[in-house]
C-alpha positions in Angstrom: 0.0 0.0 0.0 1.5 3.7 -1.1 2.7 6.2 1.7 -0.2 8.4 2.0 3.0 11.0 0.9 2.9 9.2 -2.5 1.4 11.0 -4.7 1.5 13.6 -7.3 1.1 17.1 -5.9 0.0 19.1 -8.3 -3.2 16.7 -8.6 -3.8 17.5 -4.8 -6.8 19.3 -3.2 -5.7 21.4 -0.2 -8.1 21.7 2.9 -7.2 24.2 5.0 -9.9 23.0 8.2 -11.0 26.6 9.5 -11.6 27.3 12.8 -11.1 24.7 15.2 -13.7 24.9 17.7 -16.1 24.5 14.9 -17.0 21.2 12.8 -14.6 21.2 10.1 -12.6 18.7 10.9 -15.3 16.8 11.4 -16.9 17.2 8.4 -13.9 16.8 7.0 -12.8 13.9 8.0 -16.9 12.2 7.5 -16.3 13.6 3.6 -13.1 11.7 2.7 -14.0 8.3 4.4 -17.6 9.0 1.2 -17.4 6.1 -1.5 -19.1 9.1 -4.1 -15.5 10.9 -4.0 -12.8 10.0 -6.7 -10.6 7.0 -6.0 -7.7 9.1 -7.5 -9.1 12.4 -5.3 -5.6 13.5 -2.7 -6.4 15.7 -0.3 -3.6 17.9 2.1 -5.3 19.3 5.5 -3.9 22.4 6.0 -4.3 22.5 10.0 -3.4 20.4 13.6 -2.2 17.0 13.0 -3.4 16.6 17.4 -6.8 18.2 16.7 -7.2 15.9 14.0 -6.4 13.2 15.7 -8.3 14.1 18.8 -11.0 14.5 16.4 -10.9 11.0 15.0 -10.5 9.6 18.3 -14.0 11.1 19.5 -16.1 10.6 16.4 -14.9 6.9 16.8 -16.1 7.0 20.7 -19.3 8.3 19.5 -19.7 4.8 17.2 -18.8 6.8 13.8 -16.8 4.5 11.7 -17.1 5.8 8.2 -14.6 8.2 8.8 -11.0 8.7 7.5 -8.2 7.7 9.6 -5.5 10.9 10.0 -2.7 8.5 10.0 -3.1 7.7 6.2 -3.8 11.5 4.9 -1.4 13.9 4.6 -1.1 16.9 6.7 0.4 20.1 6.3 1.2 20.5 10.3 0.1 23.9 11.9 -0.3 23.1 15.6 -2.3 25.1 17.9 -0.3 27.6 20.3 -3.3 27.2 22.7 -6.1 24.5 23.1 -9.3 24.5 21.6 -12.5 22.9 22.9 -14.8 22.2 20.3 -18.0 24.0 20.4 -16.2 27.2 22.7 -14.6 29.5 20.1 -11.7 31.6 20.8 -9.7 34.4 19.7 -6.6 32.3 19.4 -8.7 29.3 17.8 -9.9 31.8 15.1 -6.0 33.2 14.1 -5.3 29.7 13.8 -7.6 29.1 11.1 -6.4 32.6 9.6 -2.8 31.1 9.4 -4.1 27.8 8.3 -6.1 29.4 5.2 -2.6 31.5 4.2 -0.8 28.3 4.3 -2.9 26.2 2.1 -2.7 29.0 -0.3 1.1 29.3 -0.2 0.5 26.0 -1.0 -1.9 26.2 -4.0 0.4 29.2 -4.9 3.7 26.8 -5.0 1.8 24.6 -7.4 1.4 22.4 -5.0 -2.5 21.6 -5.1 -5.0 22.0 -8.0 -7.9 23.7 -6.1 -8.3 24.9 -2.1 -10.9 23.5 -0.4 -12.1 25.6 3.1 -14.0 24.6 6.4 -16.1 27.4 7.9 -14.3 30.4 10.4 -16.4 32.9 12.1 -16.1 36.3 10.6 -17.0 38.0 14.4 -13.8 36.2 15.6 -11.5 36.9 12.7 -12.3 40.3 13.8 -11.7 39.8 17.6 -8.3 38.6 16.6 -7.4 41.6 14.2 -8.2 40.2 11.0 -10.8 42.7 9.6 -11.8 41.2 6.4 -15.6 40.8 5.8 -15.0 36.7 5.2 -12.5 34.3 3.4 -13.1 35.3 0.0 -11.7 38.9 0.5 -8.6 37.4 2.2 -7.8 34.8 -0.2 -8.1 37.9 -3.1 -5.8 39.5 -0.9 -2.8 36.8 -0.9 -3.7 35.9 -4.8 -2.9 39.7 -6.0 -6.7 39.4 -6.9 -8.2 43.1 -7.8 -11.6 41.3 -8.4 -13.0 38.3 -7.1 -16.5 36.6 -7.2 -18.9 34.5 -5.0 -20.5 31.8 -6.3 -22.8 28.9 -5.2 -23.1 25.7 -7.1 -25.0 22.4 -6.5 -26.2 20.1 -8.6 -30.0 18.9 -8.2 -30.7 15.6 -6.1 -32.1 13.4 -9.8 -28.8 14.4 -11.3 -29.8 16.1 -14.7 -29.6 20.3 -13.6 -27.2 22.6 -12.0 -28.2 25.3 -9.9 -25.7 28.5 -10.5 -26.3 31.8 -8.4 -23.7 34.5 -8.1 -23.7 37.6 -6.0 -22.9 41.3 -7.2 -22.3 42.2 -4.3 -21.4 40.0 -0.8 -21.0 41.0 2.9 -22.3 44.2 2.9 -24.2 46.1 5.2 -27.7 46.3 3.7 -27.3 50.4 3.5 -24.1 49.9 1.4 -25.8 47.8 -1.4 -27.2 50.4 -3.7 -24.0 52.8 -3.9 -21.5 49.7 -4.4 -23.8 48.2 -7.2 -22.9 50.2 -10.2 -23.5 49.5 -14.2 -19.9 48.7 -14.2 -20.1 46.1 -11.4 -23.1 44.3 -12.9 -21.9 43.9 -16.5 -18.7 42.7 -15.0 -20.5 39.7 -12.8 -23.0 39.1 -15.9 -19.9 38.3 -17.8 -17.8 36.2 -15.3 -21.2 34.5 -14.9 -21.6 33.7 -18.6 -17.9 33.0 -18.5 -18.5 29.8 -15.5 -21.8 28.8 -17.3 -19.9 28.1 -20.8 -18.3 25.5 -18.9 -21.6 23.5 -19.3 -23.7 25.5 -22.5 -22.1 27.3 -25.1 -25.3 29.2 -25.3 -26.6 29.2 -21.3 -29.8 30.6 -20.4 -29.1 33.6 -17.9 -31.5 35.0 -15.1 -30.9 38.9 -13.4 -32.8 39.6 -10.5 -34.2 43.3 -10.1 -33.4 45.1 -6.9 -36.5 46.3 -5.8 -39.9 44.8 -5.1 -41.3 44.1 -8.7 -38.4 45.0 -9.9 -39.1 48.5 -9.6 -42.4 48.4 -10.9 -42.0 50.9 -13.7 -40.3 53.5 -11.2 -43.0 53.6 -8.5 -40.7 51.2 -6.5 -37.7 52.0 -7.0 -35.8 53.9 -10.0 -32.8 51.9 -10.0 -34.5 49.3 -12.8 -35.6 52.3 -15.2 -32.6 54.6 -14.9 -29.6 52.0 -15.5 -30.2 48.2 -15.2 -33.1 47.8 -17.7 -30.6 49.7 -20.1 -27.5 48.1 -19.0 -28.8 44.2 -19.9 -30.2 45.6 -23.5 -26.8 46.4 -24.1 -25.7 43.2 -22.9 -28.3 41.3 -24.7 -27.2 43.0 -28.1 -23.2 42.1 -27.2 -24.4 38.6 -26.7 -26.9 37.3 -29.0 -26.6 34.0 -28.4 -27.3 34.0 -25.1 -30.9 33.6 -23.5 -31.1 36.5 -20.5 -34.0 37.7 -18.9 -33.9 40.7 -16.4 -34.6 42.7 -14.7 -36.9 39.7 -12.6 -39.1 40.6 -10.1 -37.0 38.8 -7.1 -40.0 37.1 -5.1 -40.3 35.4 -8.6 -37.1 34.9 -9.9 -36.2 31.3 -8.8 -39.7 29.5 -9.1 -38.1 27.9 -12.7 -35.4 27.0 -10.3 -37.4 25.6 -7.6 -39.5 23.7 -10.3 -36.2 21.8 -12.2 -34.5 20.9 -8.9 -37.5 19.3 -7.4 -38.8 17.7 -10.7 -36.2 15.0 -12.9 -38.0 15.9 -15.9 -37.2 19.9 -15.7 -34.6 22.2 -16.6 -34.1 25.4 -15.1 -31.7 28.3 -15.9 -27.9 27.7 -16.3 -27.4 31.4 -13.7 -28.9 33.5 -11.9 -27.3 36.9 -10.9 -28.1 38.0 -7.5 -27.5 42.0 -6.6 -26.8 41.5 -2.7 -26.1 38.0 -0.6 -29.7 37.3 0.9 -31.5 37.5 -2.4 -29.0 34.6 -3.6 -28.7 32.9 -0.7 -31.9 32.6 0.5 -33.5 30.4 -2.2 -29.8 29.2 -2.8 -30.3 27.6 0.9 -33.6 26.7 0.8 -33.5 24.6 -2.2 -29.8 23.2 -1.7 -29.1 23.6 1.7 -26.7 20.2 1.9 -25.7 19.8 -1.3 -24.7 23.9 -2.3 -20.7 24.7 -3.2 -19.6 28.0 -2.0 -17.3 28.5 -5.4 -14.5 31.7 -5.7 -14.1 32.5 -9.2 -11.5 35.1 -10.5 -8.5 33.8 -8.6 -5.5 32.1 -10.2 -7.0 28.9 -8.4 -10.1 27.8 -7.5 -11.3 27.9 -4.2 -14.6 25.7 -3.2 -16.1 26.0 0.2 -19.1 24.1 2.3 -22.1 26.4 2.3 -22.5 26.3 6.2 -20.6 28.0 8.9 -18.7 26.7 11.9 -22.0 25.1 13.8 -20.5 25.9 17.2 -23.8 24.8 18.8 -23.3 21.1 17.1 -19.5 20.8 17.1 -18.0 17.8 19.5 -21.3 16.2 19.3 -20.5 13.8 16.0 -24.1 14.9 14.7 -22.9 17.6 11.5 -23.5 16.5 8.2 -20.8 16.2 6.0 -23.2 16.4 2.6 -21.7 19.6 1.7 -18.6 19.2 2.2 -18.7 16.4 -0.1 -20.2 18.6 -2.7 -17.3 20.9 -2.4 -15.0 18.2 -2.5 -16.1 16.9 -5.6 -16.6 20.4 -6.6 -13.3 21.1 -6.9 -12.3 18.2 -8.6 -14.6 18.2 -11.1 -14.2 22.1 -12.4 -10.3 21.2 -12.0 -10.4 18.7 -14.8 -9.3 14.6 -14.3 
């Protein structure tokens, strides 16, 4: 049987684990004991070879045995300057997933991994420890020279036949911020990485913008921003692109019921994207539909960068009860978008 160190490490995924009083090392460790994941799949954790370990030891206490064994993965060593308890967060426990997330980018960075793969930190606690980034995804733009980068979710729907794409224009912003940080400029620039990560699938994808007001605006008596420059703006687009199907501006209480229709039904299709203008608007129905199976996904990096769609679960962690469904998906995610 091969060292778990034999293998060819530019075909690697790199986890960095996130923050350690949370659940994903657990998750973790639940995703790569799955029989769905590549045979050929090589993961690197990016985190503490002890915590890890503990980890194992007490999901096997709690009577979990389809779970991966630390001593035959490999792992980037980062040990913990203090101890963590799972489920009671700490300053130090969140600046060791901030040092674990550089790492496995130095990592991908060296050519040393084909995709990063990250477990959930808590934002708050990033903060408490004197990282002030709004989440992950500004960081990792932040190390990768990134000017741009963009958020989006991906999951494929449970019969196996649709995909379920949803970017955001905009991400963790204050509510009041939304409307003076969404500009023409910033739109037609998402549209276009959208249509860029849909051509992976249709040379000719069916694209969805949601309006930003209630009715999208309803003709200006809701809301101008529709009538003045959006409306407009996707005309133009439309005209650039000719063969591509988009509707918008869509009322946003209605604009994923063709979505809701082809993951629940085998015999549907539904759009190939959807452009969101703030995070709830795309993550709500995002959530609803695809709770367990949705891929946070980081586009306009040098590497890919996949993520569970679920945070830290503080509440859950230690108890051997979180579901590791999405990080599976992410997992696979990765691999998949990364080429065989």
């Amino acid at each position: 049987m091969p060292s778990p160190l034999d293998f060819n490490a530019s075909q690697q995924l790199v986890i960095a684990l996130g923050d350690p009083a949370g659940i994903g090392m657990e998750v973790t460790l639940k995703a790569l004991a799955s029989s769905t994941l590549p045979p050929s799949l090589q993961p690197v954790l990016v985190g503490c070879r002890h915590s890890l370990i503990a980890t194992h030891a007490r999901l096997q206490q709690q009577g979990l045995t389809s779970i991966a064994d630390p001593s035959q993965l490999s792992i980037d060593d980062q040990p913990l300057e203090t101890s963590v308890v799972p489920g009671e967060p700490t300053t130090a426990g969140a600046a060791a997933g901030f040092r674990w997330l550089t790492r496995a980018v130095e990592r991908v960075q060296q050519g040393q991994g084909r995709a990063l793969i990250t477990a959930p930190i808590a934002k708050h606690l990033w903060h408490a420890a004197g990282h002030h980034y709004p989440g992950q995804t500004e960081r990792l733009a932040e190390l990768a020279g990134s000017r741009h980068c963009s958020m989006l979710f991906t999951a494929i729907a449970p019969h196996g036949t649709w995909r379920l794409n949803t970017l955001l224009a905009t991400t963790h912003l204050p509510f009041s911020q939304i409307t003076a940080a969404l500009t023409p400029d910033l739109v037609e620039h998402k549209l276009n990485v959208l249509l860029e990560f849909c051509r992976r699938f249709r040379s000719d994808p069916h694209l969805v913008v949601a309006g930003l007001n209630p009715h999208a605006g309803e003709a200006g008596r809701l809301g101008e921003e529709e009538t003045t420059w959006l409306t407009p703006l996707l005309e133009r687009w439309r005209q650039q692109h000719p063969s591509v199907h988009l509707e918008g501006p869509v009322p946003p209480d209605t604009c994923w019921l063709n979505a809701a229709r082809a993951w629940n039904q085998p015999e549907a299709s539904g759009p190939d994207g959807y452009l969101a203008l703030y995070h709830d608007q795309g993550l709500i129905p995002v959530k609803l539909l695809a709770f367990d199976a949705a891929v946070n996904t980081t586009l306009e990096l040098p590497f890919l960068r996949t993520s569970p769609d679920h945070g830290t679960g503080f509440d859950i962690a230690g108890r051997g009860t979180a579901r590791p469904d999405s990080m599976i998906a992410a997992l696979q995610a990765a691999w998949n978008l990364t080429g065989s």
